[in-house]
N, C-alpha and C positions, 0 to 999 in steps of 0.2 A: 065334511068328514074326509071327503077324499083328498083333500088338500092337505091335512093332516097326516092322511096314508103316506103320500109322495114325501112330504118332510121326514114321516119315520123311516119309510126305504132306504133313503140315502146316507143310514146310516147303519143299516142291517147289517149283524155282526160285529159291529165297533163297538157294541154298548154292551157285549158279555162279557160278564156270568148276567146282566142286565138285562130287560126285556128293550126291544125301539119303539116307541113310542114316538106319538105328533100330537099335537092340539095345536088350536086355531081358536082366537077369541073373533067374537063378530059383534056389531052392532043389530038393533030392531029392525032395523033396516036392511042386515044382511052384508055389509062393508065389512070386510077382511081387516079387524086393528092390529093385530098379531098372529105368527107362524110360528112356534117353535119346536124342538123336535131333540129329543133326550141323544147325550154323544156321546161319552163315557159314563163310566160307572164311577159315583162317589160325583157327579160332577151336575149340576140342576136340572131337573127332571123337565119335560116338555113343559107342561102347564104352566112353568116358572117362567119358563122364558118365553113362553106366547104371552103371557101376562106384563112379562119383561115390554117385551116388544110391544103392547098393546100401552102402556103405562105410558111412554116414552112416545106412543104417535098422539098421545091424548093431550098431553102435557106439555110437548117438547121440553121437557125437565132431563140434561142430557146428565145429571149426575147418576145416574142407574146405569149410563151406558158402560162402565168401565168396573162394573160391581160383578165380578164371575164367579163368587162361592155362592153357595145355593144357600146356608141360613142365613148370609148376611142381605143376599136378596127378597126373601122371604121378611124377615125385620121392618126392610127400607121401605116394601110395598103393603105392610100394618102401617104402619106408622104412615107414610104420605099417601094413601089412594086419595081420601078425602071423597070418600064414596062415588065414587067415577065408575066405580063397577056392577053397580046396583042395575042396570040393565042390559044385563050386556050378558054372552052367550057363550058359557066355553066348549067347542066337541076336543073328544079325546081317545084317543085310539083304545085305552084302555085304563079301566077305571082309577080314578086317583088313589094312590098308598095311601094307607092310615096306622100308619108307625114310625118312631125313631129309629131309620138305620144310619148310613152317613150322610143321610140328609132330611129335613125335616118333612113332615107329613104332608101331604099336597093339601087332603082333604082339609086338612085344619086353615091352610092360606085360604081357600076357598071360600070356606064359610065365613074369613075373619073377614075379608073384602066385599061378602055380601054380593057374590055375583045369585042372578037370575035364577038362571038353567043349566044344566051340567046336558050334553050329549057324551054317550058311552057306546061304543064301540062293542070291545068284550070286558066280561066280568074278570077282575083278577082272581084266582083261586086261590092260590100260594097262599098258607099260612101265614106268613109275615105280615102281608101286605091288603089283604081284602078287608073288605067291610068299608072302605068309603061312600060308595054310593050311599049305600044305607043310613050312614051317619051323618050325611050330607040332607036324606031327607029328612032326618029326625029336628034337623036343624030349618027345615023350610025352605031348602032349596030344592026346584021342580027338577028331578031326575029323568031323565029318558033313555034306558037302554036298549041294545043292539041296533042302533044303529049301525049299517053296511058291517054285519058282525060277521059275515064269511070273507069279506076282506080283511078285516082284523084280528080274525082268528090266526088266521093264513099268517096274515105279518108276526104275528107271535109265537111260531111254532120254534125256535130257536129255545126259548124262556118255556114253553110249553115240553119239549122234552126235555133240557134240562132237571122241570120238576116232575119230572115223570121216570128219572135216571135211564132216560138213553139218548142214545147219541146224535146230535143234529148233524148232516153228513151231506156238503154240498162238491159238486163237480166243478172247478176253475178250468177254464177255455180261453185262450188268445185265439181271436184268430182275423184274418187278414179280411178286406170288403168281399173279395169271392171267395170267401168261406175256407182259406187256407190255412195251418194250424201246424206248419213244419218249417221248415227253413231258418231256424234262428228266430232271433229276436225280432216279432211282429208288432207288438203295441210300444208305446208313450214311455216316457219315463213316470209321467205322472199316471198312469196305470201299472205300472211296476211298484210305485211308493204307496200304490192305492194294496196291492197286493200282499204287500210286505205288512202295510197297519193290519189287513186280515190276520194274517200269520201269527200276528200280534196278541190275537184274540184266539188263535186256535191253541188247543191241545195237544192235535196232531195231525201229521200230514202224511197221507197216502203217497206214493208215486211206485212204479215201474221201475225192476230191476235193469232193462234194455235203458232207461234214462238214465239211470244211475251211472250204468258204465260212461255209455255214448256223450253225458252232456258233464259229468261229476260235479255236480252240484255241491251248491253249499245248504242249501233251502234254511237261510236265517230270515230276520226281519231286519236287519242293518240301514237300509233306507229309512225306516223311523225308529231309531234306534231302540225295538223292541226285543221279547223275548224270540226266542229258536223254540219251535216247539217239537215235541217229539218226531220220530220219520218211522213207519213202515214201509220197508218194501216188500212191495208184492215179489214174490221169486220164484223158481221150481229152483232155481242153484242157489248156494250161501257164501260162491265162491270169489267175494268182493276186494276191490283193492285199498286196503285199511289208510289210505293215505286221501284218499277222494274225499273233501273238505268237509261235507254234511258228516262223518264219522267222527269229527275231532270237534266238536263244539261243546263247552262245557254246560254242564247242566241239561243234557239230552238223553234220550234213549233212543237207540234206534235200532228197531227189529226186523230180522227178517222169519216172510210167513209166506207158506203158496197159496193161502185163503184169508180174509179181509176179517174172520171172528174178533179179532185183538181191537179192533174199532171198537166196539161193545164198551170197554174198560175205559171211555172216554168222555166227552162230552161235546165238543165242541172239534168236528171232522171236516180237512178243506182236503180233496184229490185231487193230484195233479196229473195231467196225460194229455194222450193222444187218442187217436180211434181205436188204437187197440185195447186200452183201458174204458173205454165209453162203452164199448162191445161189452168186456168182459165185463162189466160193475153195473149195466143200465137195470137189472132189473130187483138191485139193490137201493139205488139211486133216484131221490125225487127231486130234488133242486139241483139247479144248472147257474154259475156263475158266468157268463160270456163278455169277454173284452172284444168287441171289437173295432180295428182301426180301421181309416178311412182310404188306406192304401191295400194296392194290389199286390201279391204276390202272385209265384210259378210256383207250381204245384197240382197237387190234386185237394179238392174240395172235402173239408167233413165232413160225415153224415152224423146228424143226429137224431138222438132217439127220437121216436113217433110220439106225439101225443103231448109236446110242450108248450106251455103257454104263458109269454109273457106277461107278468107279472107290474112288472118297473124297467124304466132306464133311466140313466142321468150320463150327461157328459162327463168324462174324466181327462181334462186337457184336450184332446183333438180327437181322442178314441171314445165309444158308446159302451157303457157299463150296461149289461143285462140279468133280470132276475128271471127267470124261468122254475113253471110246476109241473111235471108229469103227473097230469089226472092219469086215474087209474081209467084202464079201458072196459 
């Protein structure tokens, strides 16, 4: 399961309105046949593509390799398993769907392949989408849930407030090997294009009236040619220069507020800052986004809040992608 976990992090935040999701298919024996891990929304769900990828080390049958809609893989993998599946072990970060949305039902591939064991993670709640497990046993497949279910929980809380209409609200950090976090431009480009695909996903973005002026941003997602999502700036003044490029994007809104309430009205919250915004927002704030690269900068070091615990990292080009949770104390 935890192999699962690491596929579905390295995707956190790219798969909304979507939950992330991993699964890993194994043999009797415990051998890794597949990894796959949900990456947009509308686009084949984890179990598909561990299945994917489990189908293709079984068979070396490389006509699946080139197959990326998710009913037409679902079809391919009816139609040729040739019961290859029948003992074999899927874990999943979170229960298989059992409904028609823009892709087909997990739970039904599942059962049609005749896999073994289903390991589950967390239960789905959501309306739409629950009731697999249970349909899965009705069908005679051995169920086992909560497996490592506070790690899975954790990874779902994005989909988790979502359906629970509030707002998921993470803090984004560059910062240099000795912990510096000013001077310009500090990370990759490919942590810049990594930042921009978030963007992509959010609703909207916090930042600092002092950024605003001092750096005049544009805060779009243009590196993957996504959307711009809204901007609050935090402010005591409103007294902004309407020409500083993040004002003139079509299809935006951008507010100014001296307190962060207008986040509420959202669903999906990336903050952008420095120390002085970690100061003012930590005890709002429970997730911590940190880029950091492998070069030094002058300066002074940021402090971060107390109490964070890495979660995940994954390399982004030459820099270290960080997921962090502030337990409560």
């Amino acid at each position: 399961m935890q192999k699962a976990l690491d596929a579905a992090w390295a995707h956190q935040v790219l798969t909304f309105p979507n939950p992330a999701v991993g699964a890993v298919v194994s043999n009797e024996q415990g051998d890794i046949l597949g990894v796959g891990a949900h990456k947009k929304a509308g686009t084949p769900h984890a179990e598909v593509l561990a299945l994917k990828a489990a189908y293709e080390n079984l068979t070396n049958d490389s006509r699946i390799s080139c197959i990326e809609d998710a009913t037409a893989l679902h079809d391919f993998l009816k139609e040729h398993h040739n019961h290859l599946f029948h003992n074999l072990t899927l874990h999943v970060t979170l229960e298989p769907c059992h409904h028609f949305g823009k892709t087909p039902p997990c739970s039904a591939l599942i059962e049609a392949l005749g896999i073994k064991r289903v390991v589950i993670g967390s239960f789905d709640e959501s309306a739409k989408a629950k009731g697999g497990g249970a349909f899965l046993k009705e069908k005679g497949v051995e169920v086992i849930f909560g497996c490592l279910k506070e790690a899975c929980d954790l990874l779902l809380t994005p989909f988790t407030c979502k359906e629970s209409k509030h707002p998921f609200v993470f803090f984004k950090l560059a910062v240099s090997s000795n912990g510096v976090a000013t001077g310009g431009i500090i990370t990759s480009e490919d942590s810049r294009r990594m930042v921009h695909r978030l963007r992509d996903r959010c609703d909207l973005l916090v930042i600092g009236g002092n950024t605003v002026r001092t750096d005049r941003p544009i805060l779009d997602a243009r590196l993957c040619d996504g959307k711009a999502p809204d901007v609050l700036i935090l402010s005591k003044q409103n007294n902004f220069d309407q020409t500083i490029p993040l004002f003139n994007m079509p299809n935006r809104l951008v507010s100014i507020a001296q307190d962060s309430e207008n986040m509420n009205n959202y669903s999906m919250v990336m903050i952008e800052g420095g120390q002085g915004f970690l100061d003012l927002l930590s005890k709002k704030v429970e997730w911590y986004l940190i880029f950091e690269s492998p070069h030094e900068k002058e300066g002074n070091p940021i402090v971060l809040p107390d109490g964070l615990q890495k979660i995940f990292s994954q390399r982004v080009g030459e820099d270290t992608m960080s997921w962090y949770f502030k337990h409560a104390k």
